[in-house]
C-alpha positions in Angstrom: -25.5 13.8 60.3 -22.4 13.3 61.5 -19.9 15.4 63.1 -16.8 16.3 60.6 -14.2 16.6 63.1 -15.5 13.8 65.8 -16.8 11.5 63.2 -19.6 11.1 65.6 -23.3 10.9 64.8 -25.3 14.1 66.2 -27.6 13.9 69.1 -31.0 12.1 69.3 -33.1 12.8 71.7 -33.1 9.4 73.9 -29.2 10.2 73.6 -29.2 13.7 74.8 -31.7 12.7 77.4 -29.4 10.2 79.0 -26.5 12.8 78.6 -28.5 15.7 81.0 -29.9 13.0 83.3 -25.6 11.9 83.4 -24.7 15.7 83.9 -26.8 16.2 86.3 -25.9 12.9 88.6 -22.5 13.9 88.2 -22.7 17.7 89.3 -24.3 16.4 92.2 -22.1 14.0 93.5 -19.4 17.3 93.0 -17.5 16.0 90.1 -15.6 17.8 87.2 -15.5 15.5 83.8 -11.8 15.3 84.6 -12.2 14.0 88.3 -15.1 11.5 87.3 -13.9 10.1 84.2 -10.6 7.7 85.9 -13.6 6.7 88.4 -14.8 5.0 86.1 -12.5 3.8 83.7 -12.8 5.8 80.7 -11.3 9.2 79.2 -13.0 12.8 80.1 -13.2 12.7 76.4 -15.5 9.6 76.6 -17.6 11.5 79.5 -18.1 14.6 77.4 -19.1 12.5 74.4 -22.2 11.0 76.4 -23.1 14.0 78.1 -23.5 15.5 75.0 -25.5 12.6 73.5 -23.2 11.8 71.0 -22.1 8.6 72.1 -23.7 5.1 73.0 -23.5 4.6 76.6 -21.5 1.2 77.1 -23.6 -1.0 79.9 -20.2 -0.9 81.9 -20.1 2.1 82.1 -23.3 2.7 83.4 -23.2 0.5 86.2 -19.9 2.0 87.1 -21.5 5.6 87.1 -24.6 4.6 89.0 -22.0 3.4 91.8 -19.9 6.4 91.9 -22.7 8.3 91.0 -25.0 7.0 93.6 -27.5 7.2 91.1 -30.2 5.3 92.7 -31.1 3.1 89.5 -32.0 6.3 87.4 -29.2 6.3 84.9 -30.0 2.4 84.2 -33.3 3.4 83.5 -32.6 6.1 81.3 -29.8 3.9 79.3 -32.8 1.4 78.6 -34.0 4.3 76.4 -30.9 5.3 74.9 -30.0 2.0 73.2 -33.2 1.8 71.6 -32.4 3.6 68.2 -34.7 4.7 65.8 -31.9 3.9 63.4 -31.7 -0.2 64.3 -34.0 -2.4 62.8 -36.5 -3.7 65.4 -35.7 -7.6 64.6 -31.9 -6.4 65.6 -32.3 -4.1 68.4 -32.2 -7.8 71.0 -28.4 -8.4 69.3 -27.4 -4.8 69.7 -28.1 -5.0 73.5 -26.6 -8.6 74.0 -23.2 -6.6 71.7 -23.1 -3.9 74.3 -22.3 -7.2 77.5 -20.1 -9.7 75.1 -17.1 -10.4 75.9 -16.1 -12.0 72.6 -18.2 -11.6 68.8 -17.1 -13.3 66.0 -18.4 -11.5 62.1 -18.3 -13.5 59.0 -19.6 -11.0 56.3 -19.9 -12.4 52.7 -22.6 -9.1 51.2 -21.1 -6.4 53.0 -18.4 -4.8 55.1 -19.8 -5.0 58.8 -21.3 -2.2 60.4 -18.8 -2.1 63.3 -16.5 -1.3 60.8 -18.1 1.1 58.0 -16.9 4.7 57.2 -20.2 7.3 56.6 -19.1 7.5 53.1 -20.0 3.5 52.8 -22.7 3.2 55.1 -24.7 5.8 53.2 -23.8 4.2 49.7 -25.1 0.9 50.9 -28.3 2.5 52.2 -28.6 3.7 48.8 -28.1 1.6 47.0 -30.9 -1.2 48.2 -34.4 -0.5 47.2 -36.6 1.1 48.7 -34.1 4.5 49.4 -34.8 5.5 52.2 -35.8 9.1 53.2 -32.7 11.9 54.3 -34.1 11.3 57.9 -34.0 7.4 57.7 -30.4 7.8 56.3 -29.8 9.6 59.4 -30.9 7.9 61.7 -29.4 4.9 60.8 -26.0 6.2 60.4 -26.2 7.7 63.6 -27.0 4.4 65.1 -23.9 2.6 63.4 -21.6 4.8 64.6 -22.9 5.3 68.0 -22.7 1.0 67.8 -18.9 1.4 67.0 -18.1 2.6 70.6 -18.2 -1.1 71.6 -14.6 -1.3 69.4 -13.1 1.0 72.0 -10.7 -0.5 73.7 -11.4 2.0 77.0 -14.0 -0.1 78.2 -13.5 -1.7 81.5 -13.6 -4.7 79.8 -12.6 -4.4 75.8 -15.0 -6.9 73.9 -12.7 -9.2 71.6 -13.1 -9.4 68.1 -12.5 -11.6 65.1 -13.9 -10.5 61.5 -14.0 -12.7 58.7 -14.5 -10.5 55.2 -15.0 -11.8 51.6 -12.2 -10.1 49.7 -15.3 -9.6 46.9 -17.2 -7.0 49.0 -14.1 -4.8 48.9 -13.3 -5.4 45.1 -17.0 -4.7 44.6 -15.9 -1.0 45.2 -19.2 0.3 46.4 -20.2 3.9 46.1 -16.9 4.8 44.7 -13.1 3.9 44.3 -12.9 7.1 46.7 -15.3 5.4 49.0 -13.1 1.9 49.2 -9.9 4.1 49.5 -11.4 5.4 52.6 -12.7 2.3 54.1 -9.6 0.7 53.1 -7.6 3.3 55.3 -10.3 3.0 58.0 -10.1 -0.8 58.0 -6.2 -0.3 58.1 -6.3 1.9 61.1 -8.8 0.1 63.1 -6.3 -3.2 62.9 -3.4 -0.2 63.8 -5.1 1.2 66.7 -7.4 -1.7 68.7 -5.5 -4.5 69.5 -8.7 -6.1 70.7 -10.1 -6.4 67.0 -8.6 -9.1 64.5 -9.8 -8.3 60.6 -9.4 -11.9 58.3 -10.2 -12.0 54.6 -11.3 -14.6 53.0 -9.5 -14.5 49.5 -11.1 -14.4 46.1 -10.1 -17.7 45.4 -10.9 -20.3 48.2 -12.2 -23.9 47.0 -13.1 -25.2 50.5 -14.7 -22.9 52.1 -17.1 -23.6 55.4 -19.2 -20.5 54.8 -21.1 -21.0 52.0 -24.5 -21.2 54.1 -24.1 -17.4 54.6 -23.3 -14.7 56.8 -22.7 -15.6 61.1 -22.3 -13.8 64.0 -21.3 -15.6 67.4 -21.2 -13.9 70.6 -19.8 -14.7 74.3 -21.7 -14.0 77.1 -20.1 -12.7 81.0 -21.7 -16.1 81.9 -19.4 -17.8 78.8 -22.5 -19.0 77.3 -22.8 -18.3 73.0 -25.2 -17.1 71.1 -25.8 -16.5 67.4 -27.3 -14.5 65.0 -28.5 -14.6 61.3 -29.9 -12.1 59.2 -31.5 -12.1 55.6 -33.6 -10.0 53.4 -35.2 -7.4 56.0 -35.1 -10.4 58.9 -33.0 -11.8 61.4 -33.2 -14.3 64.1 -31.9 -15.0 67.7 -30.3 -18.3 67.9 -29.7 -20.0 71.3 -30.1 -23.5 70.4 -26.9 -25.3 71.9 -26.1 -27.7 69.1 -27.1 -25.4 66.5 -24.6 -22.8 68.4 -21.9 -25.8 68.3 -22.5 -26.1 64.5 -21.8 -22.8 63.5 -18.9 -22.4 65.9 -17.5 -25.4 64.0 -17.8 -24.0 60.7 -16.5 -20.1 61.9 -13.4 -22.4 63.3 -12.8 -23.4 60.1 -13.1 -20.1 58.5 -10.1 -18.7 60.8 -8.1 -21.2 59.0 -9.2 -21.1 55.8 -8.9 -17.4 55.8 -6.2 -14.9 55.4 -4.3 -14.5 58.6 -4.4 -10.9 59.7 -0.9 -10.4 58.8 -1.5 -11.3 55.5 -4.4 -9.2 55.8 -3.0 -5.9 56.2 -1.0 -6.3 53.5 -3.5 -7.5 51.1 -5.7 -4.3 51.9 -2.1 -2.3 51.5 -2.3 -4.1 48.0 -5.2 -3.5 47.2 -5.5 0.4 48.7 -2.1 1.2 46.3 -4.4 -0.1 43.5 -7.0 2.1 43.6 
């Protein structure tokens, strides 16, 4: 479940867990929420999220607090717990944790609108709608675990990841769950380019006759050590990629993409265009 005025997911327990083991550190090092959030770069807001286990704990943030915190390597070990979420598939959990340290990622989405950037209403209708449903606790879980990965948008963090998204204008005119759903994840999509000037949204328009994507979905990611990486995903599987040239391929082709794409001008007023339609 998610919270209706936060739009956060509820607790787990690895979650709450790092949250009282964070409390506690804190209270005995002496420090209000307010006094230890500027220590470490973030808002109080931000602080009282985590304590309360309702938000991801970025790794920077971590190894800030265990400095301030003096934590003696206990908050490290609980965050290896707290990113392991029951509701991330087990062939993506390795991506999610290499997410949390890049400094760049780079999205091209040609089934579906990324889950960095989904509203509840959509992710829930895209759980739905693929065979087999899974049960109200699944559902939960996995929402919960999307939006606890959206705290890496947050341009808070010590060091804000930068984005680029490349979206087929079809997943949006597909209008899944609802034209009230769309309208919502149209406004969403609309604020996040608003408010994060860390994140860059592209579509890719209807009608495109060279296009370099047409092998499928990509994700690219940047290492601290400026070293890339890449990721694929298909029916229920996923794969690590780490193979230089293979690497230098796909950066080629999402380089191509950018181009061939929408710019994000032209973006924002396509979704304004389309958003007026519904």
């Amino acid at each position: 479940m998610t919270n209706s005025t936060t739009n956060e997911p509820e607790p787990s327990d690895s979650l709450k867990t790092f949250g009282l083991v964070h409390k506690a550190c804190r209270k005995r090092a002496g420090l209000t929420q307010e006094e230890f959030a500027p220590l470490v770069g973030y808002q109080p807001s931000t602080v009282a999220s985590i304590e309360q286990g309702r938000r991801l704990p970025p790794r920077a943030y971590v190894e800030r607090a265990e400095e301030v915190l003096d934590a003696f390597g206990v908050l490290r070990a609980a965050a290896k717990y707290a990113t392991r979420q029951p509701g991330l598939a087990s062939w993506f959990r390795e991506w999610a944790e290499l997410e949390e340290q890049a400094i760049s990622l780079y999205t091209y989405e040609c089934r579906l609108v990324p889950g960095l950037l989904q509203t509840d209403g959509y992710a829930r209708a895209v759980m739905w709608n693929v065979p087999q449903r899974p049960t109200d606790e699944q559902v939960e879980q996995r929402v919960a675990a999307r939006f606890a990965r959206q705290e890496l948008l947050s341009t808070g963090r010590e060091r804000p990841t930068a984005f680029n998204f490349i979206i087929e204008q079809a997943v949006l005119e597909r209008h899944t769950g609802s034209e009230e759903v769309t309208r919502v994840l149209i406004d969403h999509l609309l604020e996040v380019n608003e408010r994060h000037w860390n994140v860059e949204i592209q579509l890719m328009p209807l009608r495109q006759p060279v296009h370099a994507g047409l092998d499928g979905p990509m994700r690219l990611l940047e290492t601290p050590e400026n070293e890339w990486l890449a990721y694929a995903e298909g029916q229920r599987t996923g794969h690590l990629i780490s193979d230089r040239k293979a690497i230098s391929v796909l950066q080629q082709r999402y380089a191509k993409m950018r181009s061939q794409a929408l710019t994000p001008e032209d973006t924002v007023s396509l979704l304004r265009e389309m958003r007026g339609a519904l």
